[in-house]
C-alpha positions as CSV (number, residue, x, y, z in Angstrom):
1,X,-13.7,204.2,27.7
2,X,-14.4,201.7,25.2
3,X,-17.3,200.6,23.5
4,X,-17.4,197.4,24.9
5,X,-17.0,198.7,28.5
6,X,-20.6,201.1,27.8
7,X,-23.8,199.7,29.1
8,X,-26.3,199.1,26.4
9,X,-29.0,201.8,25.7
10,X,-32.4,201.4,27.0
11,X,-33.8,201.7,23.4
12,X,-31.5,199.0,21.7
13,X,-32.7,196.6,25.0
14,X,-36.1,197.3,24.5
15,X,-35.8,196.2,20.7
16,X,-34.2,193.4,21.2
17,X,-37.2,192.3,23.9
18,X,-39.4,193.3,21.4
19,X,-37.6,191.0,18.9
20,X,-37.6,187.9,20.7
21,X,-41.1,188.1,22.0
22,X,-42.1,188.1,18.3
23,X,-40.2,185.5,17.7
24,X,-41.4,183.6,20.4
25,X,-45.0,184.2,19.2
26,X,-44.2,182.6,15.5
27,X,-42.6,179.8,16.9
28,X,-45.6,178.7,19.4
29,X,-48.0,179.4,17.2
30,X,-46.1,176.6,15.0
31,X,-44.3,178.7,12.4
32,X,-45.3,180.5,9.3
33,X,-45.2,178.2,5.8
34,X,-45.4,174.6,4.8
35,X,-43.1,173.0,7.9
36,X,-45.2,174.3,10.3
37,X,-48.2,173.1,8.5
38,X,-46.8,169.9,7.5
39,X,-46.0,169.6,11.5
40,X,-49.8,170.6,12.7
41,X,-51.2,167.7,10.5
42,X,-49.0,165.4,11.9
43,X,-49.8,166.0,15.1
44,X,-53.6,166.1,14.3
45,X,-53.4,162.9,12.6
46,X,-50.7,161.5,15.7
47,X,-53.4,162.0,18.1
48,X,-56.5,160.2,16.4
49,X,-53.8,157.1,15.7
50,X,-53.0,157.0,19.4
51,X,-56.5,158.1,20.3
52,X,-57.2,154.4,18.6
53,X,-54.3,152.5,19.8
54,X,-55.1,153.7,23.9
55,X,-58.4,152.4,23.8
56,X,-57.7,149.3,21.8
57,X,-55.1,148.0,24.3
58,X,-57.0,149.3,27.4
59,X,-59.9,147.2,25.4
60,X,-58.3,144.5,25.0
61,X,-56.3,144.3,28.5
62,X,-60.0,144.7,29.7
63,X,-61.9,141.6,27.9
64,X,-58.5,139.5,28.9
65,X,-59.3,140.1,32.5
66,X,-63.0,140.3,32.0
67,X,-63.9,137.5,29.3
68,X,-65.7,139.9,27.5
69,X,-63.8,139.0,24.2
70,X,-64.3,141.1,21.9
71,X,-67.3,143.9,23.2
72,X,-64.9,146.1,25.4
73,X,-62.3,146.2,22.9
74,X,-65.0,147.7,20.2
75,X,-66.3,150.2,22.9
76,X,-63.1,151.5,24.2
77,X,-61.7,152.2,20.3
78,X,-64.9,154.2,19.2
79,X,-63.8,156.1,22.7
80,X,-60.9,156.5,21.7
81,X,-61.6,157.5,18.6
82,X,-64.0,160.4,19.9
83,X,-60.7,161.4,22.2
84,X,-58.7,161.7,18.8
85,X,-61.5,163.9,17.1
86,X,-62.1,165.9,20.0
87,X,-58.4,166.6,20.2
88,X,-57.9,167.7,17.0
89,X,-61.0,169.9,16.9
90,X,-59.0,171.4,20.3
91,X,-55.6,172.1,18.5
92,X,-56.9,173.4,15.5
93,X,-59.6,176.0,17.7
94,X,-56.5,176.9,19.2
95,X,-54.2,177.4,16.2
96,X,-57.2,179.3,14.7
97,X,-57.3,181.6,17.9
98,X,-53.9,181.9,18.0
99,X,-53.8,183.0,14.4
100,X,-56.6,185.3,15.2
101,X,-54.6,187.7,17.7
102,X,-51.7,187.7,15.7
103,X,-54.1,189.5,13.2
104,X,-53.1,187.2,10.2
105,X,-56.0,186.1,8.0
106,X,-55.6,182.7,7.3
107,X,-57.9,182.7,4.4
């Protein structure tokens, strides 16, 4: 019997699932080093800019239809803007709680 033909051992099968579950950890948690940094603040700063733009053209759509010119367009981007900043304060308590059960300091 060959080698190929022999089953793989429990032990080698465990440490590969052991393996890929870490791996799978580092990459949702956004990867380790400047990439994964660079690609958080982009996302932070992606979801005040459409944070803005959503409420400007849902402002603007709405003083169009309303006659309101320009009131509902300054109220919906300052809610907008409040999305965007609540977002980012969500993703980054979440990269920080992430980061906390890995055990890493981030300090």
């Amino acid at each position: 019997m060959d080698d190929k033909d022999k089953a793989p051992s429990p032990v080698s099968f465990e440490e590969r699932l052991k393996r890929a579950r870490e791996r799978e950890r580092a990459r949702e948690a956004g990867g380790a080093g400047p990439r994964g940094d660079f690609a958080m603040a982009m996302r932070m700063s992606l979801e005040i800019v459409t944070g803005v733009a959503a409420g400007g053209l849902i402002g603007w759509a709405l003083d169009q239809w309303f006659g309101t010119a320009p009131w509902l367009l300054l109220v919906f981007v300052l809610l907008g803007v409040g999305a965007g900043i609540r977002n980012v304060i969500r993703i980054a308590a979440d990269v920080a709680r992430r980061s906390g059960e890995d055990g890493r300091d981030e300090s």
